[in-house]
MARBAVEX-611195 format. One record per atom (N, C-alpha, C, O): residue in three letters; x, y, z. Coordinates in steps of 0.05 Angstrom, whole numbers, padded with zeros to 5 digits, always signed. Each point is the difference from the previous one (the first is absolute). Layout:
! residues N
ALAXYZ ...
This chain:
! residues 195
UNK+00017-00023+00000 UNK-00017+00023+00000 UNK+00018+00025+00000 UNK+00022+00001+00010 UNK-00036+00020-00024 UNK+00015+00024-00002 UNK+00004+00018+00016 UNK-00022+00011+00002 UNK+00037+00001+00010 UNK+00004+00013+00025 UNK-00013+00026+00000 UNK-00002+00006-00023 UNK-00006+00008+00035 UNK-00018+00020+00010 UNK+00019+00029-00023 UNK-00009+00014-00018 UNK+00045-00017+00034 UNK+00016+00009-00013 UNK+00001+00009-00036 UNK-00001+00022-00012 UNK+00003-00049+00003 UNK-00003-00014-00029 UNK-00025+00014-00013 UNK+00004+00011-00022 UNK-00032-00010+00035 UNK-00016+00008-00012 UNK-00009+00028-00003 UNK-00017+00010-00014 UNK+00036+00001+00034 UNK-00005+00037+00015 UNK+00028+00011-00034 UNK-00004+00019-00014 UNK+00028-00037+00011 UNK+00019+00010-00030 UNK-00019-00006-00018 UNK-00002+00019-00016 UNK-00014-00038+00011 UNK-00009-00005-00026 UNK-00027+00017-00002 UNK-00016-00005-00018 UNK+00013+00019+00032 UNK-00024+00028-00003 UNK+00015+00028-00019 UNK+00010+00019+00012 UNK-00011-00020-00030 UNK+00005+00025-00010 UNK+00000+00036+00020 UNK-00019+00008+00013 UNK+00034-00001-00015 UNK+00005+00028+00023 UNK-00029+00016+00003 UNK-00014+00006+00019 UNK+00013-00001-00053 UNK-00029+00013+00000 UNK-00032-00010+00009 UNK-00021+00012+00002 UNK+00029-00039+00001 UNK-00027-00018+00006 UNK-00004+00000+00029 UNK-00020-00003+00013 UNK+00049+00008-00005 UNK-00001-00011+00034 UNK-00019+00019+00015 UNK-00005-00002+00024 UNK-00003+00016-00036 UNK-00015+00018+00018 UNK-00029+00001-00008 UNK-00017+00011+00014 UNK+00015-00018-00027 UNK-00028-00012-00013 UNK-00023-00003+00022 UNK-00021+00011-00004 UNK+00024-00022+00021 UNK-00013-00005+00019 UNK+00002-00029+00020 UNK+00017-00017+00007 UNK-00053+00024-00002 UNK-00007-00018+00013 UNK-00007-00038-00013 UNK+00000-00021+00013 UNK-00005+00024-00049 UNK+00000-00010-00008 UNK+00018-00020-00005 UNK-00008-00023+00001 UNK+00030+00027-00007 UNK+00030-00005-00002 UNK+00009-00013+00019 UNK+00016-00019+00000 UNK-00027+00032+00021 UNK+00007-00023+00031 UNK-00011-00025-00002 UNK+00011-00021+00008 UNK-00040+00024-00021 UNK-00014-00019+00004 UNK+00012-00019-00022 UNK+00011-00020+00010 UNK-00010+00020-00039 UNK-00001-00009-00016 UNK+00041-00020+00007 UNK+00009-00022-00005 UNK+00000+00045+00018 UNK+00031-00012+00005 UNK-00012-00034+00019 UNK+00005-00022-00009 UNK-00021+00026+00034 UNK-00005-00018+00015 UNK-00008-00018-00018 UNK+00008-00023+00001 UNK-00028+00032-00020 UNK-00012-00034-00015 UNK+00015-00008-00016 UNK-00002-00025+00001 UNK+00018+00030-00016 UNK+00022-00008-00014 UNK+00013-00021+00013 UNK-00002-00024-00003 UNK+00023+00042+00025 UNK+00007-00013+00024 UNK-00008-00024+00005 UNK+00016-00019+00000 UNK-00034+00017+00004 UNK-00011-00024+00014 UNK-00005-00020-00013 UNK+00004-00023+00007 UNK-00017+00038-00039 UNK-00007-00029-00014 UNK+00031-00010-00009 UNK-00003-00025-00002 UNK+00027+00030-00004 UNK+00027-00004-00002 UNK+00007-00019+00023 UNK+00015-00019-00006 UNK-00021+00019+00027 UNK+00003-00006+00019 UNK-00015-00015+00023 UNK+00002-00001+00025 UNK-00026-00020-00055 UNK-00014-00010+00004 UNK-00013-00008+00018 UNK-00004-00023+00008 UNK-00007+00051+00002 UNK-00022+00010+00025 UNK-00034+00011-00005 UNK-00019+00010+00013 UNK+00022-00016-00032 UNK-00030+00011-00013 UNK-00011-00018-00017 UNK+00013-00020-00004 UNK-00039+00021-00010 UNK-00009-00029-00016 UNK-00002+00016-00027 UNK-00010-00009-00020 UNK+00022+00035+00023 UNK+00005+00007-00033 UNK+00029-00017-00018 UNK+00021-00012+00006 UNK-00037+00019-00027 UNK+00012-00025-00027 UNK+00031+00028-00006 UNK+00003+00016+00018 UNK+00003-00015-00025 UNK+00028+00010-00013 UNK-00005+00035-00007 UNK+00014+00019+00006 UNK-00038-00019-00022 UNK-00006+00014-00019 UNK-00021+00016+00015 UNK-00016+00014-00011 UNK+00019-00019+00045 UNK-00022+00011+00012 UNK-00030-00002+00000 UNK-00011+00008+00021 UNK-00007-00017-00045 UNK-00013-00002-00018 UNK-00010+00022-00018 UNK-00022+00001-00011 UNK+00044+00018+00008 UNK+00001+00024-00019 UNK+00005-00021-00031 UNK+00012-00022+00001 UNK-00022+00031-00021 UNK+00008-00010-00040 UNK+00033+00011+00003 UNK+00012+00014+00016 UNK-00007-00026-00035 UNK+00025-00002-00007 UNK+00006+00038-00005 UNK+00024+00005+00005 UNK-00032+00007-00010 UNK+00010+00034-00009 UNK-00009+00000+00028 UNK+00010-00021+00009 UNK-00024+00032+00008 UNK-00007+00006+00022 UNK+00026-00001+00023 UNK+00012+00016+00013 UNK-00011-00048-00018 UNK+00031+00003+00021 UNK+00020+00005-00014 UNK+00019+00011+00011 UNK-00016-00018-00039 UNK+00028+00021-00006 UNK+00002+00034+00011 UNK+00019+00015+00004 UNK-00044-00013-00003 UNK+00002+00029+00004 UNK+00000+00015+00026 UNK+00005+00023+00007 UNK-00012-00049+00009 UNK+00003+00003+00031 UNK+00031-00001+00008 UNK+00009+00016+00017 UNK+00006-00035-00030 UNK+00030-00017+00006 UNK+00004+00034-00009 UNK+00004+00018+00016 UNK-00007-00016-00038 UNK+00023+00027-00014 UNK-00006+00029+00016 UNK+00016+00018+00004 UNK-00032-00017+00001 UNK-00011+00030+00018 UNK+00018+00001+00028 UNK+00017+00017+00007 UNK-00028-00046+00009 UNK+00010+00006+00023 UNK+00021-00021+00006 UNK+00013+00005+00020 UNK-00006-00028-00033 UNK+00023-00012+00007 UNK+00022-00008-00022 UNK+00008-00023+00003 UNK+00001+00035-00022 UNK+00008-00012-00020 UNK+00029-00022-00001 UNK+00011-00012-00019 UNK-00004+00015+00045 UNK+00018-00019+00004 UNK-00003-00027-00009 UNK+00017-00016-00007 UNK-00053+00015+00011 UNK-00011-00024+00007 UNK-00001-00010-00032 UNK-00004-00024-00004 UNK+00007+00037-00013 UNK-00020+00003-00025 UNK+00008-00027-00012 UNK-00018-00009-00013 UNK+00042-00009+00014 UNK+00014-00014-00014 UNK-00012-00030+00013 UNK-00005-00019-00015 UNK+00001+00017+00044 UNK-00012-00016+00019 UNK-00017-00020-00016 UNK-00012+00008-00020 UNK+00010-00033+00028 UNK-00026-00006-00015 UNK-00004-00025+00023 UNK+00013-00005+00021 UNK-00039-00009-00037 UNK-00010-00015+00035 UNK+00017-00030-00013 UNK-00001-00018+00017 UNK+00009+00014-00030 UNK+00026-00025-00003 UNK+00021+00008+00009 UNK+00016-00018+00007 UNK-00009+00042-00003 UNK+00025+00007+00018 UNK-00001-00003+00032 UNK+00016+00005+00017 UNK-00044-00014-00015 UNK-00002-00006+00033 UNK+00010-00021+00012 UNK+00011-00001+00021 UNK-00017-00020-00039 UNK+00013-00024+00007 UNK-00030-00017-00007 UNK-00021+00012+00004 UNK+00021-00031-00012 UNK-00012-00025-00005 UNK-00027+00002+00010 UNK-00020+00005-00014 UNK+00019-00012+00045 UNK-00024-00001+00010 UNK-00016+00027+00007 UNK-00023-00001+00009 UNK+00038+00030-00014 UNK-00012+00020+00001 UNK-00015+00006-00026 UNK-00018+00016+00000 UNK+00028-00032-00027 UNK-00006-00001-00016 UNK-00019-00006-00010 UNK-00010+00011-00019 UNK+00001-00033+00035 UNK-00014-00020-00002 UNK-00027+00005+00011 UNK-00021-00005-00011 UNK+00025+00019+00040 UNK-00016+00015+00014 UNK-00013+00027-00010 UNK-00021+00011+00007 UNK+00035-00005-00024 UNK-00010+00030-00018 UNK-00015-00005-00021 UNK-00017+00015-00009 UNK+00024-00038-00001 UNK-00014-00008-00024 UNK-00018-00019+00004 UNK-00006-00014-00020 UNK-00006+00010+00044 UNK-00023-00012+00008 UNK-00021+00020+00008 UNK-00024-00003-00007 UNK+00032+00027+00023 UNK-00007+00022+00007 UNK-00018+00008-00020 UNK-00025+00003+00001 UNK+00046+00001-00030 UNK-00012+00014-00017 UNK-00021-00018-00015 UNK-00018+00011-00013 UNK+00020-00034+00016 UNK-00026-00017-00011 UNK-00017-00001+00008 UNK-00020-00002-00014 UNK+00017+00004+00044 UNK-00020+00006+00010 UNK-00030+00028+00000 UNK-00024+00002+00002 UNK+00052+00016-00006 UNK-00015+00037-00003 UNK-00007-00013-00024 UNK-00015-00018+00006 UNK+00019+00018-00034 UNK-00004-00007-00022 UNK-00028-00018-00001 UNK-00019+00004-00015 UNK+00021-00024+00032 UNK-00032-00019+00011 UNK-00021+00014+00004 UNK-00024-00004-00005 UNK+00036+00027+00017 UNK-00014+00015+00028 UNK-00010+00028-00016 UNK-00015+00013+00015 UNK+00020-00002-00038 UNK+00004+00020-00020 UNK-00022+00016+00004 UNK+00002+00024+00002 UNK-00028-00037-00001 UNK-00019+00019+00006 UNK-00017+00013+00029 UNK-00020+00015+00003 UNK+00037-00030+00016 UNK-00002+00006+00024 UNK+00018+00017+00008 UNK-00007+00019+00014 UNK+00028-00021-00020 UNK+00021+00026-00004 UNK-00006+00034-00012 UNK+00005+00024+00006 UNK-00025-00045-00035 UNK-00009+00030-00011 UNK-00008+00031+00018 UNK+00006+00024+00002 UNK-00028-00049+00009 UNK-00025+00013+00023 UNK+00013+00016+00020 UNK-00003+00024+00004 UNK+00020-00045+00009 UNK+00016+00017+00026 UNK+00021+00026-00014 UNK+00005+00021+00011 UNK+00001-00025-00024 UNK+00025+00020-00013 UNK-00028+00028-00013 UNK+00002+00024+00005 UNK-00020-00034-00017 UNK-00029+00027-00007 UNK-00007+00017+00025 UNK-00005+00024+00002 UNK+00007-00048+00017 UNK-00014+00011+00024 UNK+00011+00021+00015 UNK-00011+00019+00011 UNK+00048-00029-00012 UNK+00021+00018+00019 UNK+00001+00030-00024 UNK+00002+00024+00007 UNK-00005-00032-00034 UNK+00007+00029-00017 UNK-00028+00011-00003 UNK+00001+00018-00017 UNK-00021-00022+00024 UNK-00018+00016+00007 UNK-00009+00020+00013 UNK-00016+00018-00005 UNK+00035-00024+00026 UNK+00015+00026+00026 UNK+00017+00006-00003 UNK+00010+00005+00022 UNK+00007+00001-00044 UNK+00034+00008+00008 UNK-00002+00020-00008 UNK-00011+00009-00020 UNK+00029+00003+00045 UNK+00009+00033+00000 UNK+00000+00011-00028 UNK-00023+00003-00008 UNK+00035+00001-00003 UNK+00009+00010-00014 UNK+00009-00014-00025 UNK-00014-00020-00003 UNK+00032+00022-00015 UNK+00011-00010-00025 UNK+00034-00012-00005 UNK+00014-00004-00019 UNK-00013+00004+00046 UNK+00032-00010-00001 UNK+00003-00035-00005 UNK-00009-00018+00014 UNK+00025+00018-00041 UNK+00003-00025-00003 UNK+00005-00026+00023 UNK-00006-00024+00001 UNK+00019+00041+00013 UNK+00007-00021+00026 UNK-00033-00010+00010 UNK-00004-00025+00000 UNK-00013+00038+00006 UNK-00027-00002+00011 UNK-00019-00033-00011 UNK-00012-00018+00011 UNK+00019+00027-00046 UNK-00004-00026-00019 UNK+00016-00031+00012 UNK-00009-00020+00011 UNK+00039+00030-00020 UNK+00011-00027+00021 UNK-00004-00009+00024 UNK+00007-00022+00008 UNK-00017+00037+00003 UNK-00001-00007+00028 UNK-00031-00013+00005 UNK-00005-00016+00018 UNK-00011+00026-00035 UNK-00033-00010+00003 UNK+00012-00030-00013 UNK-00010-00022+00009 UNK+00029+00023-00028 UNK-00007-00029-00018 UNK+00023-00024+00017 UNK-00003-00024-00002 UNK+00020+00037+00016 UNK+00020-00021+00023 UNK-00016-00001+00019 UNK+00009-00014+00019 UNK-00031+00024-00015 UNK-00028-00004+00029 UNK-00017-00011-00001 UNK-00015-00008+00019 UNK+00014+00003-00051 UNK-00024-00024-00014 UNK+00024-00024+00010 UNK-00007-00013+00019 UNK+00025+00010-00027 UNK+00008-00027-00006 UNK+00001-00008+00028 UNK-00012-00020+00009 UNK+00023+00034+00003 UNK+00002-00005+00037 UNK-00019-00009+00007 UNK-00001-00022+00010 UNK-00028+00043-00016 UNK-00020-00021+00009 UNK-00009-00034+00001 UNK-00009-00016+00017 UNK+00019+00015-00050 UNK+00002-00028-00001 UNK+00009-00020+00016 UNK-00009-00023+00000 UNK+00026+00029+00013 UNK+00015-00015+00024 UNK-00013-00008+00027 UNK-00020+00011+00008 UNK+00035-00031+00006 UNK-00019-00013+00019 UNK+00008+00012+00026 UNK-00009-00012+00020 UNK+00021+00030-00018 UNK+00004+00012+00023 UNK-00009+00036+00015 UNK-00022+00010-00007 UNK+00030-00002+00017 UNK-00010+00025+00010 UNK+00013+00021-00030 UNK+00023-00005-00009 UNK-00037+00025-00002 UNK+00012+00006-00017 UNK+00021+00020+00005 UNK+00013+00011-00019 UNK-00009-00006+00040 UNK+00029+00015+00003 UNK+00020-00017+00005 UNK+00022+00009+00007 UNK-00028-00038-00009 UNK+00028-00013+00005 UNK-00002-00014-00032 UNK+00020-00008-00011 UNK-00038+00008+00003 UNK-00003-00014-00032 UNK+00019+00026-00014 UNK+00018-00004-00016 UNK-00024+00023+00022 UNK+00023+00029-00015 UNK+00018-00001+00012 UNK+00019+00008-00012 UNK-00013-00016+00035 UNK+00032-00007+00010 UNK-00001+00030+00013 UNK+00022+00011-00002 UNK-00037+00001+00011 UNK+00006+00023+00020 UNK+00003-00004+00018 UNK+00006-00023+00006 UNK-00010+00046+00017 UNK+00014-00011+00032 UNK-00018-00007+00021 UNK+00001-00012+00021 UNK-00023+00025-00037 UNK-00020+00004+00021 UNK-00032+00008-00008 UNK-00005+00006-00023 UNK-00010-00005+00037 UNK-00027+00005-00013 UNK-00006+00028+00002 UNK-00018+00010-00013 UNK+00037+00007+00036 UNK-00007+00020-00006 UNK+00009+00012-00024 UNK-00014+00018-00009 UNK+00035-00023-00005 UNK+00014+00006-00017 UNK-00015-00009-00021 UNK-00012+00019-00009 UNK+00005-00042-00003 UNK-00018-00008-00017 UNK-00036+00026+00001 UNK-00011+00006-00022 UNK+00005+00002+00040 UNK-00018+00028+00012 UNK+00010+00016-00010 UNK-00015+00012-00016 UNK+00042+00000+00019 UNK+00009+00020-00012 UNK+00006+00006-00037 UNK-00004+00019-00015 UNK+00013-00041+00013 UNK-00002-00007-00032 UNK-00034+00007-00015 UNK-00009+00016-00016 UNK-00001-00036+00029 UNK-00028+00001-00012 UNK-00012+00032+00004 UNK-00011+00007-00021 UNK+00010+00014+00042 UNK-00006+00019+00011 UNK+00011+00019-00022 UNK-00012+00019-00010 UNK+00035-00026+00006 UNK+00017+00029-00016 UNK-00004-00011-00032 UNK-00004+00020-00015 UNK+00003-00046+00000 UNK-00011+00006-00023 UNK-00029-00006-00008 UNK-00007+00000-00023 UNK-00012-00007+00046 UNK-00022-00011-00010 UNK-00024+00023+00021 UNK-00024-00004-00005 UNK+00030+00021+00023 UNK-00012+00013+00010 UNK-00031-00009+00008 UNK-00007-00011+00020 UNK-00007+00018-00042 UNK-00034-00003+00003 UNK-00007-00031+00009 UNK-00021-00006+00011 UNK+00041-00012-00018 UNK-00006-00037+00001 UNK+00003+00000+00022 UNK-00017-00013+00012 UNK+00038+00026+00004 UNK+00018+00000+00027 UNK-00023+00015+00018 UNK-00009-00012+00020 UNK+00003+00028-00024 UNK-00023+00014+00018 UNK-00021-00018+00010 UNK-00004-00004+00024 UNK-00010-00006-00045 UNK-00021-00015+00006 UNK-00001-00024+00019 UNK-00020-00008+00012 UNK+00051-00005-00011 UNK+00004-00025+00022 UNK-00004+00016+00028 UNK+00019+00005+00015 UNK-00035+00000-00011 UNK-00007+00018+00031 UNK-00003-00018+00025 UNK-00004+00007+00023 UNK+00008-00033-00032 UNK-00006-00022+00023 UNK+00024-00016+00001 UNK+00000-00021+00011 UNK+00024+00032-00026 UNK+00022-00005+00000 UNK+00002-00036-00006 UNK+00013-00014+00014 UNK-00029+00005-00037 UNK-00003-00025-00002 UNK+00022-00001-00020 UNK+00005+00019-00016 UNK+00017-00055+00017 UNK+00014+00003-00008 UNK-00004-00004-00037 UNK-00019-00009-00012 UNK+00045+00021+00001 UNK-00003+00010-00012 UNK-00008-00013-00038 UNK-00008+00012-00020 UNK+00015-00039+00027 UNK-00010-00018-00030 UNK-00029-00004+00009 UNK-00018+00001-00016 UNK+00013-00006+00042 UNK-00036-00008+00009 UNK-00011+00028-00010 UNK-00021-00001-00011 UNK+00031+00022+00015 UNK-00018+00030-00005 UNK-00001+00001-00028 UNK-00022+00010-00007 UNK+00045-00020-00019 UNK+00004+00007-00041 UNK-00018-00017+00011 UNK-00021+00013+00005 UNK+00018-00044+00006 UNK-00021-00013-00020 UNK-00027+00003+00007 UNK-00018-00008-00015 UNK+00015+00020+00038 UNK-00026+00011+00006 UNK-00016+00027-00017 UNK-00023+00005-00007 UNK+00047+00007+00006 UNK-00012+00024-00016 UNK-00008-00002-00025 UNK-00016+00017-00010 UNK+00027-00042-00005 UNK-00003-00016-00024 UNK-00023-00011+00007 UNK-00016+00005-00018 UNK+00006-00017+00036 UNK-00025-00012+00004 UNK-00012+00024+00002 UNK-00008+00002-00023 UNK+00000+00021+00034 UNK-00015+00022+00002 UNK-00007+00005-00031 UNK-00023+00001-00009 UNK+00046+00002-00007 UNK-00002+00002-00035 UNK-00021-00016-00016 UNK-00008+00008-00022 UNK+00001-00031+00033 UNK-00016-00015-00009 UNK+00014-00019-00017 UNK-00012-00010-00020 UNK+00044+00002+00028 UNK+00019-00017-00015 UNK-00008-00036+00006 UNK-00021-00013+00002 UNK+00035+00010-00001 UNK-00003-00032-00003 UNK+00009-00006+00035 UNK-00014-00016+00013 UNK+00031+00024-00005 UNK-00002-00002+00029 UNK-00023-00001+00018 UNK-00017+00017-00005 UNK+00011-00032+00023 UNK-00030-00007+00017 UNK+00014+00004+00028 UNK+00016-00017+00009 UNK-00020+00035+00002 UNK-00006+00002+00026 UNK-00016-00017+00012 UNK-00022-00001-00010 UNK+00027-00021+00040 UNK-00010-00018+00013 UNK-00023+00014+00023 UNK-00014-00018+00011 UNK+00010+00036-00006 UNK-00009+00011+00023 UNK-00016+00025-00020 UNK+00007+00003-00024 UNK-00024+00010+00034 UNK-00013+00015-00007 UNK+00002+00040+00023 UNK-00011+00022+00002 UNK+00035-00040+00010 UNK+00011+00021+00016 UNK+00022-00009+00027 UNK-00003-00017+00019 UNK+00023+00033-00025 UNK+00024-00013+00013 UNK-00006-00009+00023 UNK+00009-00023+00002 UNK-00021+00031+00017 UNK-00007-00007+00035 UNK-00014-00023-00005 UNK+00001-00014+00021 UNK-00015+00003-00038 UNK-00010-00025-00003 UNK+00013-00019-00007 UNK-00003-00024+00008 UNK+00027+00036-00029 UNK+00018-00022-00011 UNK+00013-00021+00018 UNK+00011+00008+00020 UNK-00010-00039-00028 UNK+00005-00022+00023 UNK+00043+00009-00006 UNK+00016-00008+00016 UNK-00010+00021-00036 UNK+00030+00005+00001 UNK+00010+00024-00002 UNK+00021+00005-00012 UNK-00041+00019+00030 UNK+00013+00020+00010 UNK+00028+00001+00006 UNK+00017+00014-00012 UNK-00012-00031+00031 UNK+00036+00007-00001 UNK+00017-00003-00016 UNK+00023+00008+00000 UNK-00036-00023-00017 UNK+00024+00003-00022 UNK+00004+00024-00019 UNK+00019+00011-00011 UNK-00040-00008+00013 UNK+00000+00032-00013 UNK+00002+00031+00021 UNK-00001+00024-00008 UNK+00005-00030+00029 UNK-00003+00028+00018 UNK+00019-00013+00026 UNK+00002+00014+00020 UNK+00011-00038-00021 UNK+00022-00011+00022 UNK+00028+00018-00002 UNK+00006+00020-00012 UNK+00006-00034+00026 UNK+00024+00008+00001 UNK+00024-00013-00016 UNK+00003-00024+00001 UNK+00018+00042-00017 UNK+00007-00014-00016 UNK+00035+00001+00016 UNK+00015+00014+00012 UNK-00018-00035-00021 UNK+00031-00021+00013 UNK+00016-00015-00025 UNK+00020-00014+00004 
């Protein structure tokens, strides 16, 4: 895995200050490199998308590829990606849903809605499926490019149970079990504590 160091040179001077984004986007990188996240290689950004992510904010990286990981990371990435690919139109939804609310027009906003689809996909808490540190931090992400999505979790339910709920509110293909959370027989899984 790439050192905190390693990834702070391979930021271009002018990018480093970029923000809050950059922090974030450095951690998921990070992580999925460092096979801590259930993202596939490619984040689940198209092939231009992460070239253009690698070249903006890490271009050290740009030459990298997920056979340079070694075998079973390989292997692991390219199962990843078969999966999102399975999964293509459930991804769609969640990735419509997060750019429905986003701030503003900064390309980063796009990648970051479409590496939050794929995360979702994963079987774990989705701030550890993005390989962040924490859930508050995963809050903060969501808060600063998705604003209006981020507001509405007012019951602080976590945060793949709230996309696919709100997707069920849409009238998507998702079915809500309960007809109101205090009834639901698996409240805590959706409003517990995450460990």
């Amino acid at each position: 895995m790439a050192s905190a160091v390693a990834f702070q040179e391979a930021i271009p001077p002018a990018v480093r200050q970029d923000g809050a984004n950059r922090l974030w986007l450095e951690q998921i990188v990070r992580s999925q490199r460092g096979g801590l996240s259930c993202l596939p290689f490619q984040l689940g950004l198209d092939e231009q998308s992460y070239a253009e992510l690698i070249r903006t904010y890490f271009p050290a990286l740009a030459t990298q590829t997920s056979a340079g990981q070694g075998s079973l990371a390989h292997e692991c990435s390219e199962l990843r990606e078969d999966l999102l690919e399975m999964r293509r139109d459930e991804w769609e939804e969640l990735r419509d849903l997060l750019l429905g609310s986003r701030r503003g027009d900064a390309p980063e906003e796009i990648w970051i809605a479409s590496i939050v689809a794929a995360a979702c996909l994963g079987g774990d808490h989705l701030w550890r499926d993005l390989g962040l540190e924490s859930r508050q931090q995963l809050h903060d992400l969501l808060t600063h490019n998705f604003p209006s999505l981020a507001a509405r979790n007012v019951r602080n339910m976590r945060w793949k149970k709230f996309f696919y709920k709100q997707l069920c509110e849409q009238e998507g293909g998702y079915v809500c079990r309960s007809p109101s959370c205090e009834q639901c027989p698996t409240y805590h899984d959706c409003f517990g504590e995450e460990v």
